[in-house]
C-alpha positions, 0 to 999 in steps of 0.5 A: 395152439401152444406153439402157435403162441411160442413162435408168435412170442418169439417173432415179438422178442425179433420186433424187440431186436429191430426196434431197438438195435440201430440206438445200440450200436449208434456211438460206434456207428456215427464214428465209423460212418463219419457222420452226425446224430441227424443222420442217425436219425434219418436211418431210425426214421427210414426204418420206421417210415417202413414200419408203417408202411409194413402195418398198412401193406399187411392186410392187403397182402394177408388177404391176397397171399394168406397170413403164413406167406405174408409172415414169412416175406416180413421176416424174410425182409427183416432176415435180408436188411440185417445181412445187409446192415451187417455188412457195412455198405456204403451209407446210403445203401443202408438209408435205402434198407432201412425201410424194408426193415421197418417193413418187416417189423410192421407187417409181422407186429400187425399179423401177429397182434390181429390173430392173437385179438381176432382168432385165439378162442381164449386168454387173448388179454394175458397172450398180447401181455405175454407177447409184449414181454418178448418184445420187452426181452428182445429189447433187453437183450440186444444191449447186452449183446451189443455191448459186448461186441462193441467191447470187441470192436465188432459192433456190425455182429450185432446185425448178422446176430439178429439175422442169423436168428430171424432166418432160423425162426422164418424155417420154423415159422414156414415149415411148422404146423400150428393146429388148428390155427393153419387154417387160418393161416392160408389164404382165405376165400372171399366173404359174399352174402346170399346174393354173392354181393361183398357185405358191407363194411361196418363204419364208426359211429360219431360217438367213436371217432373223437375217442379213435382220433385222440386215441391215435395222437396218443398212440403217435406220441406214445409210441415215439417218446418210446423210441426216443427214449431208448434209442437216445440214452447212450447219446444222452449220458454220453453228453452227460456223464464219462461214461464208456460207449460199451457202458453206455449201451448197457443204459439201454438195457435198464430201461428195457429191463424196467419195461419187461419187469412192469409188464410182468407186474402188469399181469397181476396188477391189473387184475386187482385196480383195473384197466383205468387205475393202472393206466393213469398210474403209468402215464403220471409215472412215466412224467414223473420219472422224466422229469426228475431225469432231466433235472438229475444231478448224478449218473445213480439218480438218471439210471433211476430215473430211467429204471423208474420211467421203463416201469411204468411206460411198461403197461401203457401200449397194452392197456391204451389197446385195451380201453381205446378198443373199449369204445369201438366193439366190432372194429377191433382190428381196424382199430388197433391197426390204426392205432399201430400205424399212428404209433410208427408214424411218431416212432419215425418222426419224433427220433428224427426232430430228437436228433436234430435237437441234439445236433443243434442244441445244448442236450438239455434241450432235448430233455425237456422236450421229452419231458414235453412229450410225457406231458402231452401224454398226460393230457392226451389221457385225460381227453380220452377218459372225458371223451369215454365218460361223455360217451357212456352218460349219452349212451346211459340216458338212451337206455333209460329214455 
């Protein structure tokens, strides 16, 4: 089971990789390409129109191939594109890659999530968080490598780095024996009642679709401003401040670094105030921290502001999982894919009206639309306790009556 865990928090430090290399290396790429921030855009919103592809193909393809064979073909993918990336192709072959990608990314997050949520027979909670601090590593460290290869004026590394260590963890992940987990890694025969007839699927109740659908707009927010935010800085202090492509590369790495140092904190803090406390705490807090980000007036105050906002936005993803999945007991897996691929959705969508923003607009504007997005998630938040408190007071006067 160990094992199992190591590579499953190995394959989230890749996710990390993937999610955050193209915002890395996007200075040095824009002026190689010859191209504008727009069309830097549409490249992370090709990747991530494949991730949510890659979330809603997985359980067709776990439950026609088995989840070892469906792992191993999304890394494959991830393995091939970064080769490909690496290579520096022509532009259009790259937007065409991305998807594939995205897809890889998708699949192997959403395979991974459902075996830790739906067949680890104790400390689910504590191995998603471990998990999500890999993802949280892999994001950090990306930058560093990544800057140090763009000080070498070879900055297409970057992508052959990432492959080359995809590649090794798709040997490991296909030859390896986990346990008793491999049985639930092949392919699993089809569930039949005593009659031979399919059962049936369970449904969500009235009471559960308002929390679902909001929970799924918060996710689509969320999950977006995520990607905004790392995957802009550069460009952002870039417009900002003087500082150097190499350096401004490494602001991604204080924001990852905050991220990895909030979910660290979160494994003990949750414990002591709660899933709720701690959740309201960071939604606030990541408001907070980019609103003084857009007013800052020198580059200390914006790398604390974005220290500050990394740590808090830290826990949000696991807890907003927790307590969206609270409400819908028998649906968790449906439920958190749904609400992973919502979260795609906006990680591709929200990049790419960022980037256009930046290409028409004066960079204060792109602020204050992040700003915007912290605040809707704010709201968002406060729906969803209302709509989980409204819920529970129907569900109490039942039991009494």
């Amino acid at each position: 089971m160990k094992k199992f865990i190591w590579i499953a928090c190995l394959i989230y430090c890749l996710n990390g990789f993937g999610h955050i290399i193209i915002g890395t290396i996007l200075e040095p790429m824009v002026a190689s390409y010859g191209i504008q921030y727009g069309d830097g855009g549409q490249l992370i919103m090709n990747q991530f129109l494949g991730f949510l592809v890659g979330v809603l193909v997985a359980p067709f393809l776990v439950n026609g191939l088995g989840r070892r064979m469906t792992l191993s073909i999304a890394l494959l993918s991830f393995a091939v594109s970064q080769f490909i990336f690496g290579s520096l192709p022509n532009w259009n072959l790259l937007l065409f890659v991305a998807p594939f990608a995205g897809a890889g990314i998708g699949i192997g997050e959403t395979v991974v999530a459902a075996l830790i949520v739906a067949h680890l027979k104790e400390k689910k909670a504590s191995t998603l968080i471990l998990v999500e601090v890999f993802f949280g590593v892999g994001a950090l460290l990306i930058p560093v490598i990544s800057a140090f290869l763009i000080s070498r004026n070879i900055w297409n590394v970057s992508f052959s780095f990432v492959a080359c260590v995809t590649t090794i963890t798709l040997l490991i992940w296909f030859f390896s024996s986990f346990g008793e987990m491999d049985s639930v890694l092949k392919k699993q025969a089809k569930k039949r009642d005593e009659n031979g007839k399919k059962p049936e699927k369970l449904r969500y109740t009235r009471k559960q679709i308002p929390i679902i659908t909001v929970g799924a707009v918060f996710f689509f927010m969320y999950v977006g401003a995520e990607m905004v935010l790392p995957n802009y800085l550069p460009t952002i202090l870039h417009k900002t401040t003087q500082l150097e492509a190499s350096s401004l590369a490494l602001s991604i790495t204080v924001f990852w670094l905050a991220m990895t140092i909030g979910r660290m904190l979160m494994t003990f803090i949750v414990d002591r105030i709660g899933y709720t406390k701690l959740f309201v705490v960071s939604c606030i807090g990541q408001f907070l921290g980019l609103f003084v980000f857009a007013l800052s007036p020198s580059i200390w105050i914006s790398y604390g502001a974005i220290f500050f906002t990394g740590l808090l936005m830290g826990g949000i993803f696991s807890i907003g999982l927790l307590i969206i999945n609270d409400t819908s007991q028998g649906h968790e897996e449906r439920t958190t894919s749904l609400l992973v691929a919502l979260g795609g959705l906006g990680g591709a969508i929200l990049p790419k009206i960022v980037g256009e923003l930046i290409d028409r607009f004066a960079i204060s504007v792109t602020l204050w639309t992040m700003v915007g997005f912290a605040f809707i998630l704010v709201s968002l938040m406060g729906v969803i306790f209302y709509l989980k408190n409204k819920s529970e007071v129907i569900e109490d006067k039942r039991q009494v009556s």
